[in-house]
Every structure is written in C-alpha cells, then in structure tokens.
C-alpha positions in Angstrom: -39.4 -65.9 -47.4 -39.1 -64.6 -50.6 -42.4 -62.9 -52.2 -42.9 -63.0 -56.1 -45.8 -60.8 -57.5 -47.3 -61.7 -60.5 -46.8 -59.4 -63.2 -50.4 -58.1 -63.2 -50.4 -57.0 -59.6 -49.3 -53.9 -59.6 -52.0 -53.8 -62.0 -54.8 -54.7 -59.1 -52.7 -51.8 -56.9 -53.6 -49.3 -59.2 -57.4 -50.0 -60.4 -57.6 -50.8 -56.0 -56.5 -46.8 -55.9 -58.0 -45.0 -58.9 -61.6 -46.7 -57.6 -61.3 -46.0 -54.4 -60.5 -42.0 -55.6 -63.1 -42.1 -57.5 -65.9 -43.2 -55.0 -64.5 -40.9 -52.3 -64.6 -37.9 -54.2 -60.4 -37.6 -54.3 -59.6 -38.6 -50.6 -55.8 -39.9 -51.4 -55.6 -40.7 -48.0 -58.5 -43.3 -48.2 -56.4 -45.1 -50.7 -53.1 -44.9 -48.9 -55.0 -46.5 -46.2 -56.3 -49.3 -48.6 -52.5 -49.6 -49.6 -51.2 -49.9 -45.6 -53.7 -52.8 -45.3 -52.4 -54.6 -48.4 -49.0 -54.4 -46.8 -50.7 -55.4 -43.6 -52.1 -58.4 -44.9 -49.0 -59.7 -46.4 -46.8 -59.1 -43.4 -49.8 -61.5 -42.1 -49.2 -64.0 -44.8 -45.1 -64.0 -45.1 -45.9 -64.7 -41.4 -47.9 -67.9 -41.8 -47.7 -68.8 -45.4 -49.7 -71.8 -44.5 -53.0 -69.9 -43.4 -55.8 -69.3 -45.6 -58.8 -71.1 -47.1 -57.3 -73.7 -49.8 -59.0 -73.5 -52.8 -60.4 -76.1 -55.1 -60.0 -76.4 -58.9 -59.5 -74.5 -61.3 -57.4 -73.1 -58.6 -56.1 -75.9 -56.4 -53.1 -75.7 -54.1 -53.6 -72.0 -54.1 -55.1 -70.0 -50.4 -56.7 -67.0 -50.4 -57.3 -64.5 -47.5 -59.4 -62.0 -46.9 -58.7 -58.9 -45.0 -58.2 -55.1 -44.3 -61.3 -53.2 -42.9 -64.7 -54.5 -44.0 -62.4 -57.4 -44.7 -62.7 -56.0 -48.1 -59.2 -56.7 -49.6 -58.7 -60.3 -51.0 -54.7 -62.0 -51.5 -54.7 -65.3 -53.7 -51.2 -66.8 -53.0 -49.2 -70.0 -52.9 -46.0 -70.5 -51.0 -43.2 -72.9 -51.6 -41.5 -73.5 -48.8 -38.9 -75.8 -50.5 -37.7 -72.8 -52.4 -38.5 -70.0 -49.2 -41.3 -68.2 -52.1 -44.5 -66.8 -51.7 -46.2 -66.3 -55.1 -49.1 -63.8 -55.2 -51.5 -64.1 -57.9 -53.8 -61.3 -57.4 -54.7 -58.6 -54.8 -58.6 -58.0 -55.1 -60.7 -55.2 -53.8 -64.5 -55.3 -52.9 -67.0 -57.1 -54.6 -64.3 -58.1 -57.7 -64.7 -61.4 -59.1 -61.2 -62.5 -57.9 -61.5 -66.4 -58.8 -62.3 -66.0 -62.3 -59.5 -63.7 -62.6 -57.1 -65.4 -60.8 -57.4 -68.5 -62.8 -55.9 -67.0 -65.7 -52.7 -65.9 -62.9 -51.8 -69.4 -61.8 -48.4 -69.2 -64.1 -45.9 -66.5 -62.7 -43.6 -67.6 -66.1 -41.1 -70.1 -64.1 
C-alpha cells in the first residue's frame, strides 16, 4: 500500500520535535524516539489499514489511532484500498487538538 502524506505533515513532524526539545531541555534523543514511534505506528497502520476508531462528521470515513508511549502520538488517516493508498491527514502529539485541525486536512488536492 501506497502512503500519501498531506502536505502539512511534515509540518506536525517538526512542531512534534522542536516541543519535545524544548520541554526536555535539548534531549535530541527524546525526539528521535518520538520519531521511531511515528514510524512504528504507521508500519502498524500500512499493516491493517482497516483498524482504528472511525470518526463521525466533520470527519467521516476517516480513523484515527492513537499510539507510541503514553499513547501520546495520534495518526488521522483513510485508506483506499481500490487504489492500494493510505492518506494521512495529520500526525498529532499530546494534548493537541487534532480534530479541529484535521478537518481543514480532509483534501490531499486529488
């Protein structure tokens, strides 16, 4: 399966680093650990595309999933199987409101 980022994600990857450097006092590590979970958790998803809470409106027939330590790190996606695509919307971190924001990501420009 194919995975498609939205255009803002590497957008969450780098607020998700610079805030966790900041509350650690500089521990790089810390974040590259953050980063090895994000990966984790979409090996997870490209696994089982199907898994994960189905939303409601405004963000129907998206999922989301929660995981990393703490299960602190939040994936909103969609997959399409007829296609082989995984589309992810946002990658949230902590207490981030990450259904307000990923109602504005629900178009990837297709």
């Amino acid at each position: 399966m194919r995975l498609i980022r939205h255009p803002w994600v590497g957008r969450d990857l780098v607020a998700l680093v610079d805030h966790i450097v900041e509350v650690t006092g500089g521990d790089q590590a810390a974040a590259a650990r953050r980063l090895d979970e994000v990966d984790a958790l979409l090996a997870d998803i490209l696994a089982n595309p199907g898994s994960g809470m189905r939303l409601a409106a405004p963000l129907e027939h998206w999922l989301v999933r929660h995981g990393g330590r703490g299960h602190r790190l939040t994936i909103v996606f969609r997959a399409d199987s007829e296609r082989d695509v995984l589309y992810v919307a946002l990658v949230a971190f902590g207490g981030q409101n990450w259904m307000a924001e990923g109602t504005s990501r629900k178009s990837f420009g297709r």
